[in-house]
Each structure stands twice: as structure tokens, then as C-alpha cells.
Rosetta silent file (secondary structure, phi, psi, omega in degrees, C-alpha in Angstrom):
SEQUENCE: XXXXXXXXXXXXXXXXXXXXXXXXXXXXXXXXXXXXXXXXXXXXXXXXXXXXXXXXXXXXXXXX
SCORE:     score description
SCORE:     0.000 S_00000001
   1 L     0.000  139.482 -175.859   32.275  -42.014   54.082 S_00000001
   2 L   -94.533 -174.083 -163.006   34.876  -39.081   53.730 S_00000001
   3 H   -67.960  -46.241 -162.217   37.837  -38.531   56.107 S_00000001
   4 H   -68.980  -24.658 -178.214   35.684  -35.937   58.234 S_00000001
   5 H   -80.307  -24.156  178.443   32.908  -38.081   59.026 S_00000001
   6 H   -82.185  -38.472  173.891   35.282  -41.324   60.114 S_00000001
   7 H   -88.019   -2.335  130.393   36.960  -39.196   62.337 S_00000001
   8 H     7.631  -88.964 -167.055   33.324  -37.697   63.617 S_00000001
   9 H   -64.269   -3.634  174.218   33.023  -41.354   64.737 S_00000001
  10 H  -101.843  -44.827 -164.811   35.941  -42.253   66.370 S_00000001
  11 H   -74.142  -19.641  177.745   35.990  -39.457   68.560 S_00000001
  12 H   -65.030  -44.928 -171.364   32.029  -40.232   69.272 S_00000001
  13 H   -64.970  -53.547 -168.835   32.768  -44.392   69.607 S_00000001
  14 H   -38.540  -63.688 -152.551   35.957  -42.729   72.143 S_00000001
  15 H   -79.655  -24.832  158.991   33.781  -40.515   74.014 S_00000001
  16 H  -105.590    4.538  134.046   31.136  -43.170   74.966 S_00000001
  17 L   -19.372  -50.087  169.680   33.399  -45.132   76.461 S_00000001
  18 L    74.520   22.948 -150.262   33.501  -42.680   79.437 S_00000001
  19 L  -153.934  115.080  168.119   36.748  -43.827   80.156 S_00000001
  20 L   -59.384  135.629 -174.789   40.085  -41.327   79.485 S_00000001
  21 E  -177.988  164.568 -167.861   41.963  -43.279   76.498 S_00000001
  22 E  -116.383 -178.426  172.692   43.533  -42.236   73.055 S_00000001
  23 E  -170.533  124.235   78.999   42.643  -44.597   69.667 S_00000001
  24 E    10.962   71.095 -109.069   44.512  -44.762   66.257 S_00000001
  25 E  -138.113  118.984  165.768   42.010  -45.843   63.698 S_00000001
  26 E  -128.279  108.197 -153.852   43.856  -46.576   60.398 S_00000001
  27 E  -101.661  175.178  157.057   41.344  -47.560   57.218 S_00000001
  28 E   -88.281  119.325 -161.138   41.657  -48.205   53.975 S_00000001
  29 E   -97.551  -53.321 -164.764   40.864  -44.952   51.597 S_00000001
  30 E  -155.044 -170.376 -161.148   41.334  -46.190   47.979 S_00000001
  31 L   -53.433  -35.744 -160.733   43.100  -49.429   46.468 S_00000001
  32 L  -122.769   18.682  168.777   46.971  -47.730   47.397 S_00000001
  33 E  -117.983  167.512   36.306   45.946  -45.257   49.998 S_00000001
  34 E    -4.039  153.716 -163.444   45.503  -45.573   53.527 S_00000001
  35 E   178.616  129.755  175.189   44.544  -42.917   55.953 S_00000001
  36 E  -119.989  127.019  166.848   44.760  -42.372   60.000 S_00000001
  37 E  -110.520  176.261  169.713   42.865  -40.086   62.262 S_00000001
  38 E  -125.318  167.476 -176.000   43.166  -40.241   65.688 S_00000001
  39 E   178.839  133.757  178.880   41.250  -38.929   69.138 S_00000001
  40 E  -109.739  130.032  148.842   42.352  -38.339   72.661 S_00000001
  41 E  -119.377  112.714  148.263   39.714  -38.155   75.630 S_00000001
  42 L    76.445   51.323  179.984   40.681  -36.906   78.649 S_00000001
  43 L  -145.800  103.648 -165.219   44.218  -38.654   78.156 S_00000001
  44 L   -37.602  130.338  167.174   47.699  -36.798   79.691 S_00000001
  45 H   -56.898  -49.997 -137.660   49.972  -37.008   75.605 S_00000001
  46 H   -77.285  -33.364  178.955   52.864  -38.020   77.491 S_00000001
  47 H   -75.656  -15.741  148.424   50.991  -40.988   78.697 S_00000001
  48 H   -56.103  -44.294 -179.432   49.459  -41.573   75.379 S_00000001
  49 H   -74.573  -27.195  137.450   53.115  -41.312   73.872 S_00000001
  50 H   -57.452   -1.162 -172.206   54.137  -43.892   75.974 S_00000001
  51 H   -94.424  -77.653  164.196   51.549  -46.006   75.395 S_00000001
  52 H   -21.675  -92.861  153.056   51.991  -45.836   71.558 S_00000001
  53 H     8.933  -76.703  166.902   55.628  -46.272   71.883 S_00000001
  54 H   -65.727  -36.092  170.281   55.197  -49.516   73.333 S_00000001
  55 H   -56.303  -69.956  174.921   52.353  -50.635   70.991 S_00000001
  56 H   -40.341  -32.185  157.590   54.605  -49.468   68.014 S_00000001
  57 H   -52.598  -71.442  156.053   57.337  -51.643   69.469 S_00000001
  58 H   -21.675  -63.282 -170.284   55.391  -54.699   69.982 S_00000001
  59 H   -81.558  -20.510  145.535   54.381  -54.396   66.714 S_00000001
  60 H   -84.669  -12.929  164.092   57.289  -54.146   64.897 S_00000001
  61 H  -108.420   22.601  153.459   58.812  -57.118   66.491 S_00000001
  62 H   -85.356  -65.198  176.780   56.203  -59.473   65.522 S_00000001
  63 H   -32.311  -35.470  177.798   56.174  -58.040   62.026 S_00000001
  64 L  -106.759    0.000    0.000   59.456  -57.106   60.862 S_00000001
């Protein structure tokens, strides 16, 4: 699958949800690449950006 079609499907898997919400989908490309799309529905940014924020927190202080 190429970049355009994985993010195709995350905004389609978002979007039946039916439910406003963001998602962050980050795959594996090749052995040493990685690659993220993203998809908002019907979700204010600043409360996405706070949501992220916190996730991104979280997540570096298990991790690091």
C-alpha cells in the first residue's frame, strides 16, 4: 500500500466512527523509514492540540 491509500483509510476508519475525534497513525514504510499521516473529523485543532500534548507527554515519561 502507498502513503495515499493508508491515509485514504484512516480518514475512512475516522469517519465511520461518527464521532468528532483526530487519529495519528504512524506505520512502518521500509526497514529505516517510518511514516505518519493523520485525519481530523469534525474536531476544534486547539482541542486536538491539547489532546496530543498530553498523549505526547504521557508518552515520553514512560519511555524516556
Amino acid at each position: 500500500m502507498d502513503d495515499k491509500e493508508i491515509q485514504q483509510k484512516v480518514e475512512a476508519f475516522l469517519k465511520s466512527l461518527d464521532q468528532p475525534g483526530f487519529i495519528i497513525f504512524g506505520y512502518k514504510k521500509e526497514s529505516d523509514t517510518f511514516q505518519i499521516v493523520s485525519s481530523f473529523n469534525q474536531m476544534p485543532k486547539i482541542a486536538a492540540v491539547k489532546g496530543l500534548s498530553k498523549v505526547m507527554n504521557d508518552f515520553v515519561q514512560r519511555e524516556l
